[in-house]
KOLNUMI-455521 format. One record per residue: x, z, y of N, C-alpha, C in turn. Coordinates in steps of 0.2 Angstrom, whole numbers, padded with zeros to 4 digits, always signed. Example, Ala and Ser with C-alpha at 12.3 -4.5 7.8 and 13.67 -1.06 7.14 Angstrom:
// KOLNUMI-455521
+0066+0039-0028+0062+0039-0022+0066+0039-0016
+0064+0035-0011+0068+0036-0005+0064+0039+0000
***
This chain:
// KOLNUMI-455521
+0595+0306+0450+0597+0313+0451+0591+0317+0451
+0592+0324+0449+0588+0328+0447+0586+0332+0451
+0580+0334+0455+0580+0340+0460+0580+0346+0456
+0581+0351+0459+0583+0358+0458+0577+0360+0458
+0572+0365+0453+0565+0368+0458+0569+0375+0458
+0566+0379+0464+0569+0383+0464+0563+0389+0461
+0565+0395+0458+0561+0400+0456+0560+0403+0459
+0552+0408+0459+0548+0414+0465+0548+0418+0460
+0548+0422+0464+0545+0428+0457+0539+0427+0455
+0533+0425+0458+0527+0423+0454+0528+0419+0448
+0533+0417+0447+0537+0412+0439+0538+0417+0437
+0539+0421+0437+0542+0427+0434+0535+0428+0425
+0537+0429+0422+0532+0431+0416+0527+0439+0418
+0522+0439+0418+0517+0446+0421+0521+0452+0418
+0522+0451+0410+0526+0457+0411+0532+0460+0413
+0536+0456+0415+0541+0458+0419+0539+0459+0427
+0536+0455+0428+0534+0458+0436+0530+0463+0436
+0525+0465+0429+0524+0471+0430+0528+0478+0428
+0535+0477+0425+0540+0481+0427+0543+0483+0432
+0541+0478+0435+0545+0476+0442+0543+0481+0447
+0536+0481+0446+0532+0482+0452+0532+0492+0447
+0532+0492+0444+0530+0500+0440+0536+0503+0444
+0544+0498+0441+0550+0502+0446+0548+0503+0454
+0548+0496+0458+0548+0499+0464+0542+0503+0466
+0536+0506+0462+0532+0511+0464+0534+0519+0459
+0539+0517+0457+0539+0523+0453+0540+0531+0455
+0545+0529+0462+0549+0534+0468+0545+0534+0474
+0539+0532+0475+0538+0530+0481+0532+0537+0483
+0533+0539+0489+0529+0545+0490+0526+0540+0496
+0519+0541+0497+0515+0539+0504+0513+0544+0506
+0517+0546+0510+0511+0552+0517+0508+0551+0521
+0502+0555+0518+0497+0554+0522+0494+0556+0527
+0496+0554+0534+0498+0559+0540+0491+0560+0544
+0486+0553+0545+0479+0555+0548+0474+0552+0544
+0469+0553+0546+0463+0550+0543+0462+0542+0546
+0465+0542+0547+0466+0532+0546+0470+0531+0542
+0468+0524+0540+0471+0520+0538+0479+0521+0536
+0482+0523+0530+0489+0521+0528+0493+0515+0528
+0499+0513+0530+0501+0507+0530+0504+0507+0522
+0502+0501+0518+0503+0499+0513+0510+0498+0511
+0517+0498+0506+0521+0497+0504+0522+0491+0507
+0527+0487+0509+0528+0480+0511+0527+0475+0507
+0527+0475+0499+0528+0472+0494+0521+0470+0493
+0514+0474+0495+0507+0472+0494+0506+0469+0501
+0510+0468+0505+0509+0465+0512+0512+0456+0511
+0514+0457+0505+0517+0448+0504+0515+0443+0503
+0508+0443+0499+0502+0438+0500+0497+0441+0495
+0492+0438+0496+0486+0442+0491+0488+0440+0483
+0490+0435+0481+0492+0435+0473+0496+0441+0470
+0501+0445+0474+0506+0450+0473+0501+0455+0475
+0498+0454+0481+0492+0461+0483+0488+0463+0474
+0484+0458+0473+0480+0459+0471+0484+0463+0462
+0490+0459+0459+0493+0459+0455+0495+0468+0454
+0496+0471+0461+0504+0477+0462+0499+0483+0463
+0492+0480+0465+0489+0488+0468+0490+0492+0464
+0486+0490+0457+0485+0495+0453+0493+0500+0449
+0496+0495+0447+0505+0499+0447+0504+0504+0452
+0502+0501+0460+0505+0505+0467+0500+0515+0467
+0495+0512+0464+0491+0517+0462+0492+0522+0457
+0495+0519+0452+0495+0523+0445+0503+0526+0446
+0507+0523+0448+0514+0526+0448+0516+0530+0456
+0514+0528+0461+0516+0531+0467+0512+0539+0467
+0517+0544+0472+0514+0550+0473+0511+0549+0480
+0504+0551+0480+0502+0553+0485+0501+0560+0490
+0502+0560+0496+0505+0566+0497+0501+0569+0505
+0499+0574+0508+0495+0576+0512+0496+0583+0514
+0495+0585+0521+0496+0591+0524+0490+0595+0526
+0486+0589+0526+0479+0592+0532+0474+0592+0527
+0470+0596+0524+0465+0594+0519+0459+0588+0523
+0458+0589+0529+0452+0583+0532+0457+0576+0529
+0463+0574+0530+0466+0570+0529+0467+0567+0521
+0466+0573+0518+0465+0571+0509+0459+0568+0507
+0455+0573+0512+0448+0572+0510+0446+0565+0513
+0447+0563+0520+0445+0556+0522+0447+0552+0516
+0456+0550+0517+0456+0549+0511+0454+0545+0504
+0452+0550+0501+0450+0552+0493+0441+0548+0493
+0439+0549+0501+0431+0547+0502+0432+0538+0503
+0440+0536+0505+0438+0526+0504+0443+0528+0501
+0446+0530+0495+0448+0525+0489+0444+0522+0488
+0446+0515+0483+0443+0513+0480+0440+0516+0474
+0435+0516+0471+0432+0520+0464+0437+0519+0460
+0438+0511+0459+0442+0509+0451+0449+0513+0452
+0452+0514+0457+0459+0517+0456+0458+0523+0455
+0454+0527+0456+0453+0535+0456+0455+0535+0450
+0455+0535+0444+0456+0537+0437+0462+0538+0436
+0464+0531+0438+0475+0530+0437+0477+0535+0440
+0476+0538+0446+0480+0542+0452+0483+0544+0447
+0490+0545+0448+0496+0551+0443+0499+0559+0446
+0499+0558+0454+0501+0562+0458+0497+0563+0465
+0493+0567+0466+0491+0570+0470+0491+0575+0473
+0496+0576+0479+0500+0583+0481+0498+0584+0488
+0494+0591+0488+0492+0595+0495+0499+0598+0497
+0501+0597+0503+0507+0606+0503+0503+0608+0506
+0502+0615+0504+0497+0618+0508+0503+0624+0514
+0509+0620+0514+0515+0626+0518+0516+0631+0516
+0520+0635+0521+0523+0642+0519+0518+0647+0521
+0511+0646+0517+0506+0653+0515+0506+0657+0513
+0510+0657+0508+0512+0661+0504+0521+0667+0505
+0519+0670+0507+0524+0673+0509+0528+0678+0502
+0532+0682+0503+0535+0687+0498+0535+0692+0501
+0530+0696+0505+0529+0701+0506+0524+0707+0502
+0528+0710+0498+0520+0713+0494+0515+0716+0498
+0516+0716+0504+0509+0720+0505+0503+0712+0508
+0506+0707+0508+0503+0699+0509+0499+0698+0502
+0500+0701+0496+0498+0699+0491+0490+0695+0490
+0487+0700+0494+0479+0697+0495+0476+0692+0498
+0483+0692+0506+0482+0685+0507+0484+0679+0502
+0491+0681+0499+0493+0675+0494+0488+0671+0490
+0482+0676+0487+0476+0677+0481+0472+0672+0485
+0470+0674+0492+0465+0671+0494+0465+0664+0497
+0474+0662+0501+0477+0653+0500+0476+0651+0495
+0478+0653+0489+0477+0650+0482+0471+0648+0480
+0465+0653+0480+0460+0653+0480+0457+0647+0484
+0458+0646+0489+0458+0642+0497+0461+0633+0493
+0467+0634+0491+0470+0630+0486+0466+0626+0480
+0464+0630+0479+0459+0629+0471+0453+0624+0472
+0450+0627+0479+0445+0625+0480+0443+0617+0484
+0450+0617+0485+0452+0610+0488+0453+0606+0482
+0456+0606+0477+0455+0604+0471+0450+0602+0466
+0445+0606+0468+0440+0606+0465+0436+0602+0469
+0435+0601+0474+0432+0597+0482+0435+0590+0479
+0442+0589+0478+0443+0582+0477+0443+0580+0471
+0440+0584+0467+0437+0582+0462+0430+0579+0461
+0425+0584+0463+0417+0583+0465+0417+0575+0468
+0421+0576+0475+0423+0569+0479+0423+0563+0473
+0428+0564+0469+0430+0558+0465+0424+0558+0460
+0422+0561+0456+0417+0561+0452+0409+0557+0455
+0408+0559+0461+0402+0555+0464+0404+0548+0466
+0407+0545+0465+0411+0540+0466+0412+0536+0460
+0411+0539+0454+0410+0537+0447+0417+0538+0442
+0422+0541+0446+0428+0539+0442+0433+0549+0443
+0432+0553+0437+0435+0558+0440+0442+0557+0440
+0446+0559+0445+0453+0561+0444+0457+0565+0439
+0463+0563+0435+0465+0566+0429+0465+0575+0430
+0467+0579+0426+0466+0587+0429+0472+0588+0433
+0479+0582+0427+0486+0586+0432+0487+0581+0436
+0484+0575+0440+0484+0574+0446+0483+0576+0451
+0480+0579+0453+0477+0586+0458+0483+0591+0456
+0488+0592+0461+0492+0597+0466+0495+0601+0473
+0495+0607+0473+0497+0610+0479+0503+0613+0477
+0505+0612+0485+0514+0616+0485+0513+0623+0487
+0516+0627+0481+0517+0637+0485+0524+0638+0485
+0525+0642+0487+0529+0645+0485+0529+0652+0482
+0532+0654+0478+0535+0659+0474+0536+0664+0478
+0534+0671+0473+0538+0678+0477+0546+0677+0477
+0547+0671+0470+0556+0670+0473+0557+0666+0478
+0554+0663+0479+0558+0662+0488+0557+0654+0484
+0555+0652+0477+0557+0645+0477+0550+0639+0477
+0550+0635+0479+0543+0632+0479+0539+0627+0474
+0536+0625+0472+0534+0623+0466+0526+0619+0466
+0526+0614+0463+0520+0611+0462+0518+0612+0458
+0510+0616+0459+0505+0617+0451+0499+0615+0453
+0495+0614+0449+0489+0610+0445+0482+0618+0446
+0489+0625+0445+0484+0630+0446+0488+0637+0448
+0488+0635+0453+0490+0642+0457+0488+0647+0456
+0482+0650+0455+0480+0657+0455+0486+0659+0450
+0486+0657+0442+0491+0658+0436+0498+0662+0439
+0500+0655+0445+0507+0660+0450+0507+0663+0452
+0501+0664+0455+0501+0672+0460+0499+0676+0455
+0496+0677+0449+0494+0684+0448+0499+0686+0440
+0507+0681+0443+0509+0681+0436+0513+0687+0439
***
């Protein structure tokens, strides 16, 4: 009589598990709420073969997201090097600074500018590190004089359009 083996997904063929793992990072937003330590996705918490196999997917496909710049900037200071090139999405909300009032318009100039500068910081960051960040990786949330909010790469372009 014949025993049964039963399959893991580690039998799986690499390239399907690394479908696998692109889908379940594909959606995934981590917020990054203090300068500690983020808890990892559950799936890189399964055993080190799947750790080591998923980071990169988890890196290259997942958005990463923050409110506090000290909290990007910690951060972006312990990633690892080798991930900083993959990142795909890196989004500051920088909130509701941007208002629609026209006589605010200098201040809207001057968060944006505030904006930029944050961008440009996490870039220098990633660059001494040896690995820069792509250019449309790096994001902040404004919003519009229409009242709608939007992720760009280069906000001053929105305020002064």
């Amino acid at each position: 009589m014949a025993t049964e083996r039963q399959t893991s997904f580690l039998d799986l063929p690499r390239e399907i598990r690394n479908k696998i793992y692109d889908h379940v990072f594909e959606d995934s937003t981590i917020k990054l709420q203090s300068k500690n330590r983020t808890e990892p996705p559950a799936i890189l918490l399964t055993c080190m073969q799947i750790y080591t196999k998923a980071i990169s997917p988890f890196y290259r496909c997942a958005t990463f997201h923050f409110e506090e710049y000290s909290v990007g900037n910690s951060w972006v200071r312990c990633l690892p090097a080798k991930y900083t090139s993959i990142l795909t999405q890196v989004r500051f909300d920088v909130g509701p600074y941007l208002t629609r009032t026209p006589e605010r318009i200098e201040q809207r100039k001057l968060k944006a500018r505030e904006a930029i500068a944050c961008l440009d910081e996490f870039q220098r960051l990633a660059r001494m590190r040896g690995k820069a960040l792509r250019p449309d990786a790096l994001q902040v949330h404004i919003e519009l004089e229409s009242g709608r909010w939007v992720w760009t790469n280069d906000p001053m372009s929105l305020i002064e359009a």
